[in-house]
C-alpha positions as a Python dict, from the first residue, in 0.01 Angstrom:
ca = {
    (1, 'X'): (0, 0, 0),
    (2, 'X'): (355, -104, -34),
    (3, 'X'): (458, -363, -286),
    (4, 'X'): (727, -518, -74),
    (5, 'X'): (420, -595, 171),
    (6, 'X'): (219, -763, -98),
    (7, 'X'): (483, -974, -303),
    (8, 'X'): (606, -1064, 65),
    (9, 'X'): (217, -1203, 178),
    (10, 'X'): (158, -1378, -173),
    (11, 'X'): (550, -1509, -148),
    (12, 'X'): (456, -1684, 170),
    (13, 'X'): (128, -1751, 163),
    (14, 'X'): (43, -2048, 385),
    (15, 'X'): (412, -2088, 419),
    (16, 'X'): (475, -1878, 668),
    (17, 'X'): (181, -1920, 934),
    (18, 'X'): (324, -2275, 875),
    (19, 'X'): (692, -2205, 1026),
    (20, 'X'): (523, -1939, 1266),
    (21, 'X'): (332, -2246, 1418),
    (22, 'X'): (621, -2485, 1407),
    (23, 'X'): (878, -2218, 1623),
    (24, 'X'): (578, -2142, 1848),
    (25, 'X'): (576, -2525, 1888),
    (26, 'X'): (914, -2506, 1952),
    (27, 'X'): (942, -2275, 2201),
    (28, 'X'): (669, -2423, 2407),
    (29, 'X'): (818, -2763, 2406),
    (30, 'X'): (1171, -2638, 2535),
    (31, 'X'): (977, -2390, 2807),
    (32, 'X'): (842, -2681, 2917),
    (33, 'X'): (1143, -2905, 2923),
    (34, 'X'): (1296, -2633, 3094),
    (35, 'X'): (1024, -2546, 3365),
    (36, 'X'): (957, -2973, 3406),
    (37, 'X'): (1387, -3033, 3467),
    (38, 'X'): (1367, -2690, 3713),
    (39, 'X'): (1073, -2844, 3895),
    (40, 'X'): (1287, -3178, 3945),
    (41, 'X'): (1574, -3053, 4048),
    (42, 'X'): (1351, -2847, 4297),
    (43, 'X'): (1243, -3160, 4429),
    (44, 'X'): (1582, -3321, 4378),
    (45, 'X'): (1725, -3403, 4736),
    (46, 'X'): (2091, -3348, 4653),
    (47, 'X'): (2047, -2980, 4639),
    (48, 'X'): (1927, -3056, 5024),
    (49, 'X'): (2257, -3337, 5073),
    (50, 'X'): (2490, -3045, 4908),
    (51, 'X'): (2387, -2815, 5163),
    (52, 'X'): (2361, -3012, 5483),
    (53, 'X'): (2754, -3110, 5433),
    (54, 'X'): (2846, -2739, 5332),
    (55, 'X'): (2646, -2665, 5723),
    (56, 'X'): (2862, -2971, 5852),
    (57, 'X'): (3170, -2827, 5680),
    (58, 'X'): (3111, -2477, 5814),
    (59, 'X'): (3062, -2569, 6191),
    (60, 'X'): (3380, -2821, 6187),
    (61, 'X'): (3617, -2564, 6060),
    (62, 'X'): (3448, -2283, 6327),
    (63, 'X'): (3517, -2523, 6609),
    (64, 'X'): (3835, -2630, 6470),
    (65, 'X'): (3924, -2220, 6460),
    (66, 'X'): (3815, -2202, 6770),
    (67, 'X'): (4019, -2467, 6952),
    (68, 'X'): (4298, -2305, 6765),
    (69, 'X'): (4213, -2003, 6917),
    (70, 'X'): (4166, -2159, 7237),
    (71, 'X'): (4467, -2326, 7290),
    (72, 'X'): (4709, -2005, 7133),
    (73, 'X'): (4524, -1814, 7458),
    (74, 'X'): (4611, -2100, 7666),
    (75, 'X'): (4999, -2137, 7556),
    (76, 'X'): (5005, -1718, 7556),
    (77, 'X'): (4832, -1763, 7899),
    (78, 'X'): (5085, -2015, 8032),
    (79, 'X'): (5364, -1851, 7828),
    (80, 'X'): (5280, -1550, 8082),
    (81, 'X'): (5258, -1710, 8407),
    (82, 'X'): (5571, -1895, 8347),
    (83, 'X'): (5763, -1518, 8286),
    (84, 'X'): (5579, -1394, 8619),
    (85, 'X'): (5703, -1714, 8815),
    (86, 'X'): (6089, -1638, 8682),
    (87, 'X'): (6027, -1323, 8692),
    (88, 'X'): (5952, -1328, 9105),
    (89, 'X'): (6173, -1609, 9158),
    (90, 'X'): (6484, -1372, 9013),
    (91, 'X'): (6358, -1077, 9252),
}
């Protein structure tokens, strides 16, 4: 065997199962700090709020485009008759 491997087990000793234990504590505390805050903002209902307004948002600016829309046909539409009319009234 090795001697780095030995001097390394009788260097640490008890030592380092002890700081194994305390990071393995570690981690599992902040995994489940971590999962417990996911689940409640899972459950939070401003995730729903945030996107019912982005829905509300997103249907008033479609029928805002399309009364834009709308009325540009209707002004191009009137725009037309009005040139037909002069048009025939000329001839």
């Amino acid at each position: 065997m090795n001697n780095q491997y030995v001097r390394r087990e009788v260097f640490c000793g008890n030592t380092c199962h002890e700081l194994k234990r305390f990071w393995e504590r570690e981690i599992g505390k902040q995994t489940y700090y971590r999962e417990s805050e996911e689940y409640r903002l899972g459950r939070s209902a401003l995730r729903k709020l945030r996107e019912e307004w982005r829905q509300r948002l997103e249907s008033k600016l479609r029928l805002r485009n399309n009364t834009d829309e709308t009325e540009k046909r209707a002004n191009v539409g009137r725009e037309l008759l009005t040139s037909l009319t002069q048009d025939d009234t000329k001839h």
